[in-house]
PDB file of N, CA, C and O in Angstrom:
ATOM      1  N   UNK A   1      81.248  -6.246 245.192  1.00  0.00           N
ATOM      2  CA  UNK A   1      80.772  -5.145 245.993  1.00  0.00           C
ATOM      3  C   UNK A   1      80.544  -3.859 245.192  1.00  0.00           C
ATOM      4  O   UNK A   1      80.101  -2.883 245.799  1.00  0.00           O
ATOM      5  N   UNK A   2      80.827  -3.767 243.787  1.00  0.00           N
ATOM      6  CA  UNK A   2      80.896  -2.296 243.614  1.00  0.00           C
ATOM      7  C   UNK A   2      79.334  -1.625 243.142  1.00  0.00           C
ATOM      8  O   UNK A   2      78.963  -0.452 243.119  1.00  0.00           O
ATOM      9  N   UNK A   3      78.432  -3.217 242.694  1.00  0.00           N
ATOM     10  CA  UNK A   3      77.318  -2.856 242.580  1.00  0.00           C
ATOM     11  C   UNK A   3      76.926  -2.136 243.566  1.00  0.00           C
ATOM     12  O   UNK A   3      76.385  -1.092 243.203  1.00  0.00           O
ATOM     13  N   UNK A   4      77.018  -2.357 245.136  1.00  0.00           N
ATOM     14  CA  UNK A   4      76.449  -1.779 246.404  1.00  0.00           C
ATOM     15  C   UNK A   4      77.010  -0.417 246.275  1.00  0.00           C
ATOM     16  O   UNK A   4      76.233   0.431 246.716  1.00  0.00           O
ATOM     17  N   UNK A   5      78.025   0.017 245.848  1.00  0.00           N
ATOM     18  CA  UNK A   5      78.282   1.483 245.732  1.00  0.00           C
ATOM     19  C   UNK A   5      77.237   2.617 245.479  1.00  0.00           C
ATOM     20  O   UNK A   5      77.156   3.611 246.201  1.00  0.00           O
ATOM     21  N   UNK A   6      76.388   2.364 244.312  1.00  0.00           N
ATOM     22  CA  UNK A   6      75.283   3.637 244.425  1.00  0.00           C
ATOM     23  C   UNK A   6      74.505   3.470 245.068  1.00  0.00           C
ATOM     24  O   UNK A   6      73.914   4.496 245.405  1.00  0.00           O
ATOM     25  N   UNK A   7      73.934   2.014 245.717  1.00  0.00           N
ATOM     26  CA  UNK A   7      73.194   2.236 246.782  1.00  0.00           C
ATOM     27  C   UNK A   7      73.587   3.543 248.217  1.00  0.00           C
ATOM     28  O   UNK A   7      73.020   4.589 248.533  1.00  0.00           O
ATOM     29  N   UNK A   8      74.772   2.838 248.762  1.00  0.00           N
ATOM     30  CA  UNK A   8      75.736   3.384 249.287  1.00  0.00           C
ATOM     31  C   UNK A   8      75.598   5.288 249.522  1.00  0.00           C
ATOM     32  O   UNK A   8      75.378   6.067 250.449  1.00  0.00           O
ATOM     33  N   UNK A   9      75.853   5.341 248.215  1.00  0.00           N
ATOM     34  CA  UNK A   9      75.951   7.005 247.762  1.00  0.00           C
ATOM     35  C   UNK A   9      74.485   7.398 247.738  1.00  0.00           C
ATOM     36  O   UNK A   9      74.246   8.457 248.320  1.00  0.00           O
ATOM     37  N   UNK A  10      73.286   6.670 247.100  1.00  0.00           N
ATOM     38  CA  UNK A  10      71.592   6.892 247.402  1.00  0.00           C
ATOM     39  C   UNK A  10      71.449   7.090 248.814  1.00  0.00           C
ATOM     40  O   UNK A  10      70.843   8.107 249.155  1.00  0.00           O
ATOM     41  N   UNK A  11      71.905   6.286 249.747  1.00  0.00           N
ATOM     42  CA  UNK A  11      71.740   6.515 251.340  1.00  0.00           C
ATOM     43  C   UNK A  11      72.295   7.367 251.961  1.00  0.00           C
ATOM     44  O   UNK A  11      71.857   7.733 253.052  1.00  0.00           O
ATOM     45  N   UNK A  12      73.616   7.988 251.301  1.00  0.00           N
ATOM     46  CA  UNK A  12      74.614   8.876 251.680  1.00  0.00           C
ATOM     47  C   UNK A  12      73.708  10.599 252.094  1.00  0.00           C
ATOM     48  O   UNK A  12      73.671  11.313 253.096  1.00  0.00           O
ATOM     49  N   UNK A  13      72.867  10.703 250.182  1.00  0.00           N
ATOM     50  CA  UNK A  13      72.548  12.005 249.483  1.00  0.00           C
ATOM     51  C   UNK A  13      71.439  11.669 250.180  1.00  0.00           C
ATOM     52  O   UNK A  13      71.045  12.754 250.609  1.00  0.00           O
ATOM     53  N   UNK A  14      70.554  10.674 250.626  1.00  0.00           N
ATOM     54  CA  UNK A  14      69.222  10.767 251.297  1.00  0.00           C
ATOM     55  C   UNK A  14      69.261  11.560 252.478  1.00  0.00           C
ATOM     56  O   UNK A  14      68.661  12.620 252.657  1.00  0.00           O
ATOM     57  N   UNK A  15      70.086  10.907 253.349  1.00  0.00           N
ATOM     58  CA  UNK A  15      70.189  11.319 254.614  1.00  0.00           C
ATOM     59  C   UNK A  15      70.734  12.513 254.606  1.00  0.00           C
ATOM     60  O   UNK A  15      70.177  13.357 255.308  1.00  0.00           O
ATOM     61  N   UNK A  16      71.600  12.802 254.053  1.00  0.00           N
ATOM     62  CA  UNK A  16      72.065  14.707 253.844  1.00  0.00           C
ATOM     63  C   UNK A  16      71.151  15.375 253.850  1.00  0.00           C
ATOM     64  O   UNK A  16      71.206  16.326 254.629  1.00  0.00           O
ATOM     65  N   UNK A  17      69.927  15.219 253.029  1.00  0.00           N
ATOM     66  CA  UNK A  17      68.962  15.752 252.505  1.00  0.00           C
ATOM     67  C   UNK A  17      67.718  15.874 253.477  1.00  0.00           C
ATOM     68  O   UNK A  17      66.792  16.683 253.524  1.00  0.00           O
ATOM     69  N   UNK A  18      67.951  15.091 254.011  1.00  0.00           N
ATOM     70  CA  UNK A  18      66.206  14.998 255.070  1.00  0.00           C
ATOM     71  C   UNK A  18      66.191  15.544 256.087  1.00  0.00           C
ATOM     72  O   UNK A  18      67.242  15.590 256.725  1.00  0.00           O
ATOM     73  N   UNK A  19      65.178  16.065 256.531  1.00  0.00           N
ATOM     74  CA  UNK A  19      65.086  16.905 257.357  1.00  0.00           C
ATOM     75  C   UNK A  19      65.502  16.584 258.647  1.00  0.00           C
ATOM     76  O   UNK A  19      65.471  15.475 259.181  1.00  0.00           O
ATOM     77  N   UNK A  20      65.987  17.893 259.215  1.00  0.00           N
ATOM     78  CA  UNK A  20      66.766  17.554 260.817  1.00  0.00           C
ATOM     79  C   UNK A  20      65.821  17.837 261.735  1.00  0.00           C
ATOM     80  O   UNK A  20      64.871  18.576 261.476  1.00  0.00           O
ATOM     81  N   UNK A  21      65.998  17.291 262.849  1.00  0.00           N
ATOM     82  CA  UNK A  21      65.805  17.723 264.100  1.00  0.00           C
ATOM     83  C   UNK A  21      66.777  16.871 265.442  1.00  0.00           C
ATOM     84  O   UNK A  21      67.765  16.141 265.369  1.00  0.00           O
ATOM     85  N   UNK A  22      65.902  17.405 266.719  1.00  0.00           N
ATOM     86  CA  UNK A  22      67.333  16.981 267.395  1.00  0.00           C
ATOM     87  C   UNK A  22      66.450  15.954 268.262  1.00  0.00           C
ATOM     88  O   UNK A  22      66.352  16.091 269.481  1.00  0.00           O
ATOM     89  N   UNK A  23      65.763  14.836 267.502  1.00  0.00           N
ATOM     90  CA  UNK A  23      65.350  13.703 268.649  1.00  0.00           C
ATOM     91  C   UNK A  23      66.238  12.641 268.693  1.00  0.00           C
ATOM     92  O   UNK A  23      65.813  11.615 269.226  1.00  0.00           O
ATOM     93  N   UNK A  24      67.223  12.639 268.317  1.00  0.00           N
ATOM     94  CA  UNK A  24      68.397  11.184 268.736  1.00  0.00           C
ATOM     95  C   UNK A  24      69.127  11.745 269.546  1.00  0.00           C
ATOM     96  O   UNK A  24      69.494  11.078 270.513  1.00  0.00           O
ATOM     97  N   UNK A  25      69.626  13.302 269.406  1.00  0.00           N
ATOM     98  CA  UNK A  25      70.131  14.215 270.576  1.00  0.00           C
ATOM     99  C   UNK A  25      69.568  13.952 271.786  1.00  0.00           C
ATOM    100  O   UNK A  25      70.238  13.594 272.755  1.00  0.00           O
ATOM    101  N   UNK A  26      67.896  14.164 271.815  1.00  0.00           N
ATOM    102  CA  UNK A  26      67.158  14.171 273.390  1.00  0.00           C
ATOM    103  C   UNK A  26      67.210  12.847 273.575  1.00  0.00           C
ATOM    104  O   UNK A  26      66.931  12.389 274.683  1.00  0.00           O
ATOM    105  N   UNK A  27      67.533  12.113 272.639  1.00  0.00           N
ATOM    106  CA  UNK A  27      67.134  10.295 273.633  1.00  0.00           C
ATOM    107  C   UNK A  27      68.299   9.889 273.954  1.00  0.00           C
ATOM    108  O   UNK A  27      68.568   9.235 274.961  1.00  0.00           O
ATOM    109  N   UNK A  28      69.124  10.287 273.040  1.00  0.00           N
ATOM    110  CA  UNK A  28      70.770   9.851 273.579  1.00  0.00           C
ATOM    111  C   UNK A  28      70.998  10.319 275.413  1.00  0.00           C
ATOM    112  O   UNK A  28      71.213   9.571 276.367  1.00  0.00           O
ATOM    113  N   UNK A  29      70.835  11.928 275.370  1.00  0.00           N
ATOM    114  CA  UNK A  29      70.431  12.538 276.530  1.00  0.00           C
ATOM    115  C   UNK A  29      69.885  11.744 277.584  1.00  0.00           C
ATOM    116  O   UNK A  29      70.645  11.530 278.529  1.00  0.00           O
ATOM    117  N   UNK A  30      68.179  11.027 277.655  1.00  0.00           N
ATOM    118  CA  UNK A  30      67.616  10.566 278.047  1.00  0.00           C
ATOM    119  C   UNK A  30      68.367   9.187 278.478  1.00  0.00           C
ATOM    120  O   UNK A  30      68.747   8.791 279.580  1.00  0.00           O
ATOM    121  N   UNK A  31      68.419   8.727 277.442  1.00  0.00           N
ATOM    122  CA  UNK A  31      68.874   7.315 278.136  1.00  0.00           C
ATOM    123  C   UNK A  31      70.189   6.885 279.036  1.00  0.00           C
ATOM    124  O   UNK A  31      70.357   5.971 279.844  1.00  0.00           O
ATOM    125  N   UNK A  32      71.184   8.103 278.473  1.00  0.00           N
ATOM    126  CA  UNK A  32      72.242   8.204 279.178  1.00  0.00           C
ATOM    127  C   UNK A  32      72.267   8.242 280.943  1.00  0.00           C
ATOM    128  O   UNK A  32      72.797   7.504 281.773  1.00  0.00           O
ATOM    129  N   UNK A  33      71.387   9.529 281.055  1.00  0.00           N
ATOM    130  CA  UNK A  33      70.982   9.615 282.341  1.00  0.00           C
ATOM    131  C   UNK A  33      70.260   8.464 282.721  1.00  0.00           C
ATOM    132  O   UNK A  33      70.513   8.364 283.921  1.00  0.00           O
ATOM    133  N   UNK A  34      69.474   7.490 282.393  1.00  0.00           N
ATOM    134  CA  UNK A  34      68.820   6.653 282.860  1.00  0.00           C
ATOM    135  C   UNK A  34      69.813   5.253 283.460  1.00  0.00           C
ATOM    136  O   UNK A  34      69.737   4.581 284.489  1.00  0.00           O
ATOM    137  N   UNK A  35      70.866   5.211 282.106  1.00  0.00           N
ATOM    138  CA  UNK A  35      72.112   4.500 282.638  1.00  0.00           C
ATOM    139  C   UNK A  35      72.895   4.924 283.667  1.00  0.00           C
ATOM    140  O   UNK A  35      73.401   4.082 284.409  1.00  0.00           O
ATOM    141  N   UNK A  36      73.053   5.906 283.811  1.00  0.00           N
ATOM    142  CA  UNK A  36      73.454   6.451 284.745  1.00  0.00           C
ATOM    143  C   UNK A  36      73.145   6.229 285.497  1.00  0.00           C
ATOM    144  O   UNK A  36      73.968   5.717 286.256  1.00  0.00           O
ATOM    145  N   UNK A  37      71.856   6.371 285.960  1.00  0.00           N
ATOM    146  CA  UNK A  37      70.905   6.308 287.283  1.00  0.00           C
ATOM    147  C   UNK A  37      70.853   5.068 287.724  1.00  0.00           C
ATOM    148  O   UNK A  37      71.192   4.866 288.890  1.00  0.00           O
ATOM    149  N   UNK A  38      70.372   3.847 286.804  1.00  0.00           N
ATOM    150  CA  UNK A  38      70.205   2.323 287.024  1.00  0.00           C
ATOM    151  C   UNK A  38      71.024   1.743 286.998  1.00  0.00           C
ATOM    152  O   UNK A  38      71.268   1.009 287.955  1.00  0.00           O
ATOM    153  N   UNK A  39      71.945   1.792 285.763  1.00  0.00           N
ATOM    154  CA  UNK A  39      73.017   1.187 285.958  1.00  0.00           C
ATOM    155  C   UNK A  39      72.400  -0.130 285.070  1.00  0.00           C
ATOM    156  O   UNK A  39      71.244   0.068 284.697  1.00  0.00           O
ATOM    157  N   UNK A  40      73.046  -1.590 284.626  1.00  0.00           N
ATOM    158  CA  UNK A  40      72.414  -1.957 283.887  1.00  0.00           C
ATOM    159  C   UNK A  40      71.694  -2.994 284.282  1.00  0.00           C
ATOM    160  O   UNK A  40      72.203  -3.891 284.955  1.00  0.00           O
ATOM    161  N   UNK A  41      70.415  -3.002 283.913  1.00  0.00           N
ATOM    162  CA  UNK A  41      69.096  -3.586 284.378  1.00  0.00           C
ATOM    163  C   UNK A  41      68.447  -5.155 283.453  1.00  0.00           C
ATOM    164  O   UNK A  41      68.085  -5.635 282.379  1.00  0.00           O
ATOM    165  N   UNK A  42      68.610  -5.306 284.453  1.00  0.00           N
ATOM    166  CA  UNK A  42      68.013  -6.717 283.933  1.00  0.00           C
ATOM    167  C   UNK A  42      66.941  -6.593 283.045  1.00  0.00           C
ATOM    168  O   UNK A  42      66.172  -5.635 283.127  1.00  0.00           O
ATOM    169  N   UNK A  43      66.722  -8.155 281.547  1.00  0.00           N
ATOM    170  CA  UNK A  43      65.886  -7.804 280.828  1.00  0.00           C
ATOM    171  C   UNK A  43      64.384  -8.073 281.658  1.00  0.00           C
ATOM    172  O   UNK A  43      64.679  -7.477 282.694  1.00  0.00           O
ATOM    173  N   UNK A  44      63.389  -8.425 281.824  1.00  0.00           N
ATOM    174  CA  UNK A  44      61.809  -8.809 282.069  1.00  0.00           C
ATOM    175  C   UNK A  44      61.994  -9.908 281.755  1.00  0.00           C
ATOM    176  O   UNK A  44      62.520 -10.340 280.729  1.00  0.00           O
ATOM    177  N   UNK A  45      61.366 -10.704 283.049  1.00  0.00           N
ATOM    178  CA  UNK A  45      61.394 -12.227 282.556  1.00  0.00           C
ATOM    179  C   UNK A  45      60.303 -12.921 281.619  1.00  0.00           C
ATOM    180  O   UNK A  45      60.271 -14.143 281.473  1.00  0.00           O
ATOM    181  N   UNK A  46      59.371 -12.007 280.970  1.00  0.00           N
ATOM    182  CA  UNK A  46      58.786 -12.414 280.055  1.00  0.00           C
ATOM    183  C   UNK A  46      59.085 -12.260 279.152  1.00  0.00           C
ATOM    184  O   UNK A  46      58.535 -12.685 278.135  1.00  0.00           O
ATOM    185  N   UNK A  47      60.328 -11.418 279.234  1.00  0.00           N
ATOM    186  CA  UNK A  47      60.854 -11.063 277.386  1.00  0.00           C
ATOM    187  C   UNK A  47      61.808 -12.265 277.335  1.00  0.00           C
ATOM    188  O   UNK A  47      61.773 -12.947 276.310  1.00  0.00           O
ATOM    189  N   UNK A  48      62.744 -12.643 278.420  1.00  0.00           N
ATOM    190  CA  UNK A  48      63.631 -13.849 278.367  1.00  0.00           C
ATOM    191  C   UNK A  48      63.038 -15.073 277.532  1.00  0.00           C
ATOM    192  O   UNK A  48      61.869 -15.452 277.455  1.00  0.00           O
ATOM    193  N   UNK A  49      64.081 -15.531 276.988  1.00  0.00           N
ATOM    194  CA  UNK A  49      63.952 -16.785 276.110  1.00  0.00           C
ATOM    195  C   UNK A  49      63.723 -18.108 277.073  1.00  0.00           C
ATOM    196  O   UNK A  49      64.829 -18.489 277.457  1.00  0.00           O
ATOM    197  N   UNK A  50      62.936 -18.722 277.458  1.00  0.00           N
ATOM    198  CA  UNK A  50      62.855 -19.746 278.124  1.00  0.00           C
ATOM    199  C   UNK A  50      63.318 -21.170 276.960  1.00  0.00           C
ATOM    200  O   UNK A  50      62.377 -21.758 276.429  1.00  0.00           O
ATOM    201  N   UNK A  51      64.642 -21.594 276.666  1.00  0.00           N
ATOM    202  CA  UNK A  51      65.575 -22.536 276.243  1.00  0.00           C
ATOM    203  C   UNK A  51      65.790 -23.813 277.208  1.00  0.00           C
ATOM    204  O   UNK A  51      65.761 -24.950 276.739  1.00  0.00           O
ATOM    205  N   UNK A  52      65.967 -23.611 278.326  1.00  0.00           N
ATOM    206  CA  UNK A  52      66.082 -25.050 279.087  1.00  0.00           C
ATOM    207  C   UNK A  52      65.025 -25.125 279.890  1.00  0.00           C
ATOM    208  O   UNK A  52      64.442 -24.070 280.141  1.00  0.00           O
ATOM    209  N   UNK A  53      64.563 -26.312 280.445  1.00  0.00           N
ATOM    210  CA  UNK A  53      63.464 -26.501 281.439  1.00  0.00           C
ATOM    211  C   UNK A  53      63.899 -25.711 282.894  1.00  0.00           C
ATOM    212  O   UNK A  53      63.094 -25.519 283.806  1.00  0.00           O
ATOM    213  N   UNK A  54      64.952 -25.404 282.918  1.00  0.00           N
ATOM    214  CA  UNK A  54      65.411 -24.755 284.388  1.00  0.00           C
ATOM    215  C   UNK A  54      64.621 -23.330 283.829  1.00  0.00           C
ATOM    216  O   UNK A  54      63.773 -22.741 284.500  1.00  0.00           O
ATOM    217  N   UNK A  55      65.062 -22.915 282.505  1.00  0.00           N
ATOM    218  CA  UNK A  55      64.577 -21.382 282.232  1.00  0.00           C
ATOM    219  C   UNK A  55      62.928 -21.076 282.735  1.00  0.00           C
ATOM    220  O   UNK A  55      62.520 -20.126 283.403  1.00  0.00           O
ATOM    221  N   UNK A  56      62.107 -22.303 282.128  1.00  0.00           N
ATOM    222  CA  UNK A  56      60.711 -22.306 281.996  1.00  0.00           C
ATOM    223  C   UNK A  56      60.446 -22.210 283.514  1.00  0.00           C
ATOM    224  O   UNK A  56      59.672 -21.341 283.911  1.00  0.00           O
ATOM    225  N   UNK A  57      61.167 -23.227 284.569  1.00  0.00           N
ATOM    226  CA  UNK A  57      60.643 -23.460 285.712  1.00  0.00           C
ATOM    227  C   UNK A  57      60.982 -21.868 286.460  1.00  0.00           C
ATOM    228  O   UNK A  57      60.140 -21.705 287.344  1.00  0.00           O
ATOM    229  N   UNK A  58      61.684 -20.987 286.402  1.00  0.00           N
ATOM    230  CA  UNK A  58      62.154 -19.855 286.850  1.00  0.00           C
ATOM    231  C   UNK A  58      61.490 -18.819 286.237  1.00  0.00           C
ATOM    232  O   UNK A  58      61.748 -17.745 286.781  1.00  0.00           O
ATOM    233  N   UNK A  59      60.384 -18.702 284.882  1.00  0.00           N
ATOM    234  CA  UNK A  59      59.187 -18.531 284.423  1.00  0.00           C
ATOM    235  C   UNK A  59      59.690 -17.281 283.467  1.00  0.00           C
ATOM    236  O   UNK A  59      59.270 -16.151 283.216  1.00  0.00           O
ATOM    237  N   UNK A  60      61.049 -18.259 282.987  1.00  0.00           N
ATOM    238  CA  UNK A  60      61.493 -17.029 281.827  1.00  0.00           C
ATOM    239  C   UNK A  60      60.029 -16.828 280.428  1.00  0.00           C
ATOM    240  O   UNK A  60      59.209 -17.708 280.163  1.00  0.00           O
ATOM    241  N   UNK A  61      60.073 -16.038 280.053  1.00  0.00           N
ATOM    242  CA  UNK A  61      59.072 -16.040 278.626  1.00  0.00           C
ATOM    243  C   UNK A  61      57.475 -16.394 279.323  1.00  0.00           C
ATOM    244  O   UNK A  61      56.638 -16.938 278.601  1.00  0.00           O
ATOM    245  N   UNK A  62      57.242 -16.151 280.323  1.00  0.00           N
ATOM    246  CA  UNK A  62      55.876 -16.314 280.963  1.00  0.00           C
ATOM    247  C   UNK A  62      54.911 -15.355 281.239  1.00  0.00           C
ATOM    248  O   UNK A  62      54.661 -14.629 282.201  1.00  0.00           O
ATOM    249  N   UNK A  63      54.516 -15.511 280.326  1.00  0.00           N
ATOM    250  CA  UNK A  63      52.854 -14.809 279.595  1.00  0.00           C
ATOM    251  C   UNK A  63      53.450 -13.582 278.990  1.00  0.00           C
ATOM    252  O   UNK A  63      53.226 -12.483 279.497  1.00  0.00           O
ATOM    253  N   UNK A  64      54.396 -13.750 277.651  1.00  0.00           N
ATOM    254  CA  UNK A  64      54.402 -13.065 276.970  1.00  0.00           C
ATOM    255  C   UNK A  64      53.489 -12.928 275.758  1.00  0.00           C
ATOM    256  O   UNK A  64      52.906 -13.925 275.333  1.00  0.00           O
ATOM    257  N   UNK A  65      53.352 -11.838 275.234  1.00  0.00           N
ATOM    258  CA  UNK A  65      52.535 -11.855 274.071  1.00  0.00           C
ATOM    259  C   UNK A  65      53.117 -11.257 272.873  1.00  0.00           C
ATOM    260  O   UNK A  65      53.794 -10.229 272.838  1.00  0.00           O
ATOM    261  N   UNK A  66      52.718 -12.153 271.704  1.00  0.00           N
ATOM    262  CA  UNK A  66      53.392 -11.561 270.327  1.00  0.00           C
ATOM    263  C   UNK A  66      52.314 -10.687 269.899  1.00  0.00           C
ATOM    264  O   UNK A  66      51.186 -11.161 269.767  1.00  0.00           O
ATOM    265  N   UNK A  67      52.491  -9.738 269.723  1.00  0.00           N
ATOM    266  CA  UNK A  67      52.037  -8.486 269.299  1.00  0.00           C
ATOM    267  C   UNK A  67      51.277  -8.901 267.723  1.00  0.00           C
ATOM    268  O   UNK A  67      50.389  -8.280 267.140  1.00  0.00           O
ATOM    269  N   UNK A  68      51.717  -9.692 267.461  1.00  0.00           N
ATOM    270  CA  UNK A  68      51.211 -10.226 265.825  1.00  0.00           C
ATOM    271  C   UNK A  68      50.360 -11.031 265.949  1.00  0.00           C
ATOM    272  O   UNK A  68      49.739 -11.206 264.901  1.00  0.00           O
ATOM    273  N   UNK A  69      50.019 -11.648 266.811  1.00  0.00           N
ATOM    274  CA  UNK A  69      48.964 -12.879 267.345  1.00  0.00           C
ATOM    275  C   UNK A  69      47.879 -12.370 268.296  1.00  0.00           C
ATOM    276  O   UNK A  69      46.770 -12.896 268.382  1.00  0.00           O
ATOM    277  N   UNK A  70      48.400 -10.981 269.224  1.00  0.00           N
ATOM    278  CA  UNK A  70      47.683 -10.580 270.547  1.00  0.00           C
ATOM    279  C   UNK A  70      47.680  -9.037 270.423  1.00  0.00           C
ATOM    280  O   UNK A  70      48.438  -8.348 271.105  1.00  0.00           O
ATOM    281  N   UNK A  71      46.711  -8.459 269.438  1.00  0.00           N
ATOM    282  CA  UNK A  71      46.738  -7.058 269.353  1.00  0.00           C
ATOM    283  C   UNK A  71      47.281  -6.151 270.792  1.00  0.00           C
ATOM    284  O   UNK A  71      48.079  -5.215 270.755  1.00  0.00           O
ATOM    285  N   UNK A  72      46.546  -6.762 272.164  1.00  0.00           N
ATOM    286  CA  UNK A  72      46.671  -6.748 273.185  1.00  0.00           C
ATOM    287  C   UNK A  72      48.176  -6.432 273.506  1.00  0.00           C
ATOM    288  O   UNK A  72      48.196  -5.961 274.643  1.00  0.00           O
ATOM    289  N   UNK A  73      49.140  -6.479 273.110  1.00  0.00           N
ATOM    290  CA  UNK A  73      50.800  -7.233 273.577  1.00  0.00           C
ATOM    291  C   UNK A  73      51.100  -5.236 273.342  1.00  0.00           C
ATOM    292  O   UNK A  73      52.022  -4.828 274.048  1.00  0.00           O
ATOM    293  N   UNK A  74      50.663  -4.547 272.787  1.00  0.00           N
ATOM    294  CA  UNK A  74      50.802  -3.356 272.654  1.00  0.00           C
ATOM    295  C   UNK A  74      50.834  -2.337 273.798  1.00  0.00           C
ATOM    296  O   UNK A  74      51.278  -1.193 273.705  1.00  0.00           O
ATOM    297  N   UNK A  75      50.323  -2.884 274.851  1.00  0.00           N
ATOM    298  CA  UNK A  75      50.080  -2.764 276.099  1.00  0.00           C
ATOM    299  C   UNK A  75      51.015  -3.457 277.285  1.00  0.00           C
ATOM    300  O   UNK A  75      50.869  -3.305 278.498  1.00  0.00           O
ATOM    301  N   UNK A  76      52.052  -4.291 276.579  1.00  0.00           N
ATOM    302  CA  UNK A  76      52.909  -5.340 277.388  1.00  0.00           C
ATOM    303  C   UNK A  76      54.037  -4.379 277.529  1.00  0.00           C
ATOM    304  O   UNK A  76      54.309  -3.788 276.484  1.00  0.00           O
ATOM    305  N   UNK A  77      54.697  -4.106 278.481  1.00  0.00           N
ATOM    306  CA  UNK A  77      56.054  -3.207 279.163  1.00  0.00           C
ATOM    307  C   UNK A  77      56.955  -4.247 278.620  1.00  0.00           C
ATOM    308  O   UNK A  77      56.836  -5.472 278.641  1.00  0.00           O
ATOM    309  N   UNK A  78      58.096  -3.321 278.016  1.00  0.00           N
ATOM    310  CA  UNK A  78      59.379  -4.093 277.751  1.00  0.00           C
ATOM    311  C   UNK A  78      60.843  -3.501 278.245  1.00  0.00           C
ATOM    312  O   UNK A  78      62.007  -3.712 277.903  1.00  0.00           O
ATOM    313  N   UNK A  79      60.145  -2.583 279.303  1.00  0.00           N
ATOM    314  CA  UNK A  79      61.179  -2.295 280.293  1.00  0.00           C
ATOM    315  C   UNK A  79      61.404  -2.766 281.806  1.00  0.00           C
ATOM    316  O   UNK A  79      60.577  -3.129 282.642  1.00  0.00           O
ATOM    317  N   UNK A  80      62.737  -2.648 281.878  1.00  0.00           N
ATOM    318  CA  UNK A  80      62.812  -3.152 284.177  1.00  0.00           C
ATOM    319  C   UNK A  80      61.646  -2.515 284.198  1.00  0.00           C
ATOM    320  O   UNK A  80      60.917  -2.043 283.325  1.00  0.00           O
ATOM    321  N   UNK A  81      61.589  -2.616 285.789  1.00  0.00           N
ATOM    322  CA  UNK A  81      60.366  -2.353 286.455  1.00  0.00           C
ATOM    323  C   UNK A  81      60.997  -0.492 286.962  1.00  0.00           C
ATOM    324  O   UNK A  81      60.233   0.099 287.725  1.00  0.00           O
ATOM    325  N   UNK A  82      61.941   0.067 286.644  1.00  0.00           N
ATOM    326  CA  UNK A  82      62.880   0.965 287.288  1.00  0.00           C
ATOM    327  C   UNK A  82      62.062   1.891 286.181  1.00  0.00           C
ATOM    328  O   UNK A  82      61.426   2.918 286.417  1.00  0.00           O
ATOM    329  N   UNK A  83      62.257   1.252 284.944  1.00  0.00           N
ATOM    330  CA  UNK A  83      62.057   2.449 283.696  1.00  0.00           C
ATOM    331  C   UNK A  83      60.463   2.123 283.232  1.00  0.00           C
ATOM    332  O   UNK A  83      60.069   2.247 282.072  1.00  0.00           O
ATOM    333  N   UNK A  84      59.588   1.664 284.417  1.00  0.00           N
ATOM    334  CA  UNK A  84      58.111   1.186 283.258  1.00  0.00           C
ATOM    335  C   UNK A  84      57.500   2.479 283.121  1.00  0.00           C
ATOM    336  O   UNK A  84      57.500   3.405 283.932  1.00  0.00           O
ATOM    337  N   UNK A  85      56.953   2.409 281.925  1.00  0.00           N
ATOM    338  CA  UNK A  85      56.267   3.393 281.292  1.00  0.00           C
ATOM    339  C   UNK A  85      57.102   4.250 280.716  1.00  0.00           C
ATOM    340  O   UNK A  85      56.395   4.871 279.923  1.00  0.00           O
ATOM    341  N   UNK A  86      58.031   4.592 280.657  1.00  0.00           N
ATOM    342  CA  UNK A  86      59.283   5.295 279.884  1.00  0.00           C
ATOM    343  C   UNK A  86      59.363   5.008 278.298  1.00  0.00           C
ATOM    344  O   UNK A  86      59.299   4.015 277.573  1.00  0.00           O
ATOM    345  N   UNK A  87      59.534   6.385 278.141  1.00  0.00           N
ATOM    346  CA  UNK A  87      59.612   6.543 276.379  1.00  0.00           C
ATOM    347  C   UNK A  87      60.335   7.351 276.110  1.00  0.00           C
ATOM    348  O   UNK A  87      60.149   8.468 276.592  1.00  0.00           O
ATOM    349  N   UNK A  88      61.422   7.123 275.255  1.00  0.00           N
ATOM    350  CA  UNK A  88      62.511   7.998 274.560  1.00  0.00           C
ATOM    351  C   UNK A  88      62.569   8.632 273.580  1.00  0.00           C
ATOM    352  O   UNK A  88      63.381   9.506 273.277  1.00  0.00           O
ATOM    353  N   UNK A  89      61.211   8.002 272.699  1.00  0.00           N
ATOM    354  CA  UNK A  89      61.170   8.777 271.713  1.00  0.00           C
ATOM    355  C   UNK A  89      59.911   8.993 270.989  1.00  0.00           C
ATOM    356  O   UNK A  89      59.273   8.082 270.461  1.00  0.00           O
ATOM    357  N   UNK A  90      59.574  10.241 270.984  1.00  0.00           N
ATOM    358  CA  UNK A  90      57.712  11.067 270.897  1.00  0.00           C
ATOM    359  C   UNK A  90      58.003  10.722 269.458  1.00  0.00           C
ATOM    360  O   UNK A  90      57.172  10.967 268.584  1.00  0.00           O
TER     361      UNK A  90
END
């Protein structure tokens, strides 16, 4: 492990160094209240892993799109239906 040490200390002096602002502040903020509000929300059944034939028949992973295959998928919601269109971070 001691090779990983100046990495370590490179990531340490980077992050000291770079510039601040307070957007993990406003999303921490943001999302908190959103937990708050919802409480915790089921994933989208197109993001679900469809693994057993019970999953597929209940239409887990149905008509998802990989973003790497379907420029289109950029446009696919990967939130409940509570938070669609929601963004935490500009």
């Amino acid at each position: 492990m001691p090779e990983c040490d100046v990495f370590l200390f490179q990531l340490a002096i980077y992050l000291a160094k770079a510039k601040k602002n307070n957007v993990a502040y406003m999303t921490a903020i943001a999302t908190r209240q959103d937990v708050e509000k919802y409480g915790n929300l089921p994933v989208p059944l197109h993001l679900r892993n469809a693994s057993t034939k019970l999953m597929k028949e209940l239409h887990y992973g149905k008509d998802y799109k990989y973003f790497h295959d379907d420029p289109s998928a950029k446009d696919q919601e990967h939130f409940p239906a509570e938070l669609k269109g929601r963004t935490y971070i500009q």
